[in-house]
C-alpha positions as CSV (number, residue, x, y, z in Angstrom):
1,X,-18.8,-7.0,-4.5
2,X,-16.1,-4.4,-4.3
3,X,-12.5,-6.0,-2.9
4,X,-9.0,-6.1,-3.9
5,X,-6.4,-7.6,-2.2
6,X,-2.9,-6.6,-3.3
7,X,1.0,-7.2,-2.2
8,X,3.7,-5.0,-3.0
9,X,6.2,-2.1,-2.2
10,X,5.6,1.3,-1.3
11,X,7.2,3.5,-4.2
12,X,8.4,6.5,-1.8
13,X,7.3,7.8,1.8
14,X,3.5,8.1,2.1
15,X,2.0,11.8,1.7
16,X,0.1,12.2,5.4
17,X,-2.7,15.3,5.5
18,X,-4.6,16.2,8.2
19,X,-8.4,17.8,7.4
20,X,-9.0,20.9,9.3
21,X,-12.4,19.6,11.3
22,X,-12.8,20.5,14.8
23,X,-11.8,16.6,14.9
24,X,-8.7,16.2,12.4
25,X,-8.8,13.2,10.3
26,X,-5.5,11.8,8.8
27,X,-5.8,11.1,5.0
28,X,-2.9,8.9,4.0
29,X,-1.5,8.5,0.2
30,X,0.9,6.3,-1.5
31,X,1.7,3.7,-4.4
32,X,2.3,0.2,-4.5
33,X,4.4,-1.1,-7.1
34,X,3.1,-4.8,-7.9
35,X,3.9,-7.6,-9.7
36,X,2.7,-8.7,-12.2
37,X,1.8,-12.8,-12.7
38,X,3.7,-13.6,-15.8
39,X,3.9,-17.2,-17.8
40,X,7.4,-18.5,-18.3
41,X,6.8,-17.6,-22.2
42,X,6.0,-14.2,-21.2
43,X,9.3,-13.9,-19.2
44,X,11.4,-15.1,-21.0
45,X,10.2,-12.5,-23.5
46,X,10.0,-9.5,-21.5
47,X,13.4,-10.0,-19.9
48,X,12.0,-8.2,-16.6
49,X,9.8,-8.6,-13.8
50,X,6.4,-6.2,-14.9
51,X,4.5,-4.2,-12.1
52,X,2.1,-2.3,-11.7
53,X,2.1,1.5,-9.8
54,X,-1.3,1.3,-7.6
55,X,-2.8,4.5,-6.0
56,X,-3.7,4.0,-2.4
57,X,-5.6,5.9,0.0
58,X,-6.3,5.2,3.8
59,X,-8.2,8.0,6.5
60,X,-8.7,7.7,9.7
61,X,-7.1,5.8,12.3
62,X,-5.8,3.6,9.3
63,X,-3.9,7.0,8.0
64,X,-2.5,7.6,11.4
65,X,-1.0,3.3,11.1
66,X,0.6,4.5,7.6
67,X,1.9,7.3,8.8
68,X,3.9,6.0,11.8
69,X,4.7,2.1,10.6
70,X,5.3,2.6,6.5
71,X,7.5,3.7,4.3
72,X,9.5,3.5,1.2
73,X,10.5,0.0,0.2
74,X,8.0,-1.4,2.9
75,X,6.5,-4.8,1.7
76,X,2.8,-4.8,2.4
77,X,-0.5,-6.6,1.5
78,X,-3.3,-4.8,1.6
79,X,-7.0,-5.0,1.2
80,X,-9.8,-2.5,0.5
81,X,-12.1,-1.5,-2.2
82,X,-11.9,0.5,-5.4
83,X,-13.0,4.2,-5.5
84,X,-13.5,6.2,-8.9
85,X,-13.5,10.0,-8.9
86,X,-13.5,13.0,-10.8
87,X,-12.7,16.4,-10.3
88,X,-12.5,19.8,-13.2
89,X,-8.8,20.6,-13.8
90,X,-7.8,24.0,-13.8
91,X,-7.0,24.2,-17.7
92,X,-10.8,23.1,-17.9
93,X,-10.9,19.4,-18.5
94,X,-12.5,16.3,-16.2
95,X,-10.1,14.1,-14.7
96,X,-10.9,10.5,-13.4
97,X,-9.1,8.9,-10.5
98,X,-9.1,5.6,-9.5
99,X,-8.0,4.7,-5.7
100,X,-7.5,1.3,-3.9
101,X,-9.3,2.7,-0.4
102,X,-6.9,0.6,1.9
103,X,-8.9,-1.0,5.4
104,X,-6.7,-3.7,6.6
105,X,-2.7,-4.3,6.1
106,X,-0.3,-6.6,6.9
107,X,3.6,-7.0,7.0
108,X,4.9,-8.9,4.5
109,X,8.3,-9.4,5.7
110,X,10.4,-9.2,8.9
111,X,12.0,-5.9,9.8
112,X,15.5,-6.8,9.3
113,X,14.7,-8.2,5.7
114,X,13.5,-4.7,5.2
115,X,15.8,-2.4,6.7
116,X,18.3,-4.3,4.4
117,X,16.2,-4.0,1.3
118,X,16.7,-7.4,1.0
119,X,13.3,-9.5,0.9
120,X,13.3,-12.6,2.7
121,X,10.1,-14.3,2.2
122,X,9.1,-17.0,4.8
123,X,8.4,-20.3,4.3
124,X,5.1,-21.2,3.7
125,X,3.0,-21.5,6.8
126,X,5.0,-19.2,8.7
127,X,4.1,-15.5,10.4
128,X,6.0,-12.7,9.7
129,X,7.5,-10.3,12.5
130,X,5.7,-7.2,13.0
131,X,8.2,-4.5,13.5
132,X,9.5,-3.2,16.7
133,X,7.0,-0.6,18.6
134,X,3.6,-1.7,17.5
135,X,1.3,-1.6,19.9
136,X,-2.2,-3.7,20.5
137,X,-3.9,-1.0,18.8
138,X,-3.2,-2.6,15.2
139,X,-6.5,-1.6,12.7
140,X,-6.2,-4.9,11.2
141,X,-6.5,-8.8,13.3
């Protein structure tokens, strides 16, 4: 079985492309910068929270969603599967890629906590807002 489930940050705006079918499909990019589960022993001797930068890709109709609703800073979980690739380089040499293929998403956090890059996590058991404009045309339930 191929799933990951992941919750973090978006590192910048996402990079949207369009392919140039008779039917354009949108082809969205962007990083997630997660953190990492750390024992008290290993805070203590980091000093820092530790995250991870995760590649992320999403087409389609999911694309179009990342396009219009995220952005830098956004709080996000995500879920998806894990595609390899590899492609020649122009100096010659192979190079692998490894991309979380995002299929469903959710809001981590109300849109005010966001706008004021200031993370407000709910209390257990409770929904987060979905920000202001979404329509009933979600891709996730």
């Amino acid at each position: 079985m191929n799933k990951v489930v992941l919750v973090g940050r978006l590192t910048r705006d996402p990079d949207v492309r369009y392919t140039q079918s008779q039917e354009p499909m949108a082809i969205a990019r962007f990083n997630l910068a997660v953190d990492r589960r750390l024992s008290k022993a290993q805070r203590e001797k980091n000093g820092a929270v530790t995250a991870d930068f995760i590649s992320c890709v999403a087409f389609g109709k999911n694309g179009e969603f990342v396009e219009k609703y995220l952005h830098k800073g956004t709080k996000i979980a995500v879920s998806g599967r894990i595609q390899t690739g590899s492609y020649d380089h122009k100096d010659g040499y192979k190079v692998y890629t490894t991309d979380v293929v995002c299929e469903e998403f959710d809001f981590c956090e109300s849109k005010g906590a966001e706008s004021n890059n200031n993370p407000a996590p709910a209390d257990e058991g409770e929904w987060m807002n979905i920000p202001d404009g979404i329509d009933e045309e979600l891709p996730f339930n």
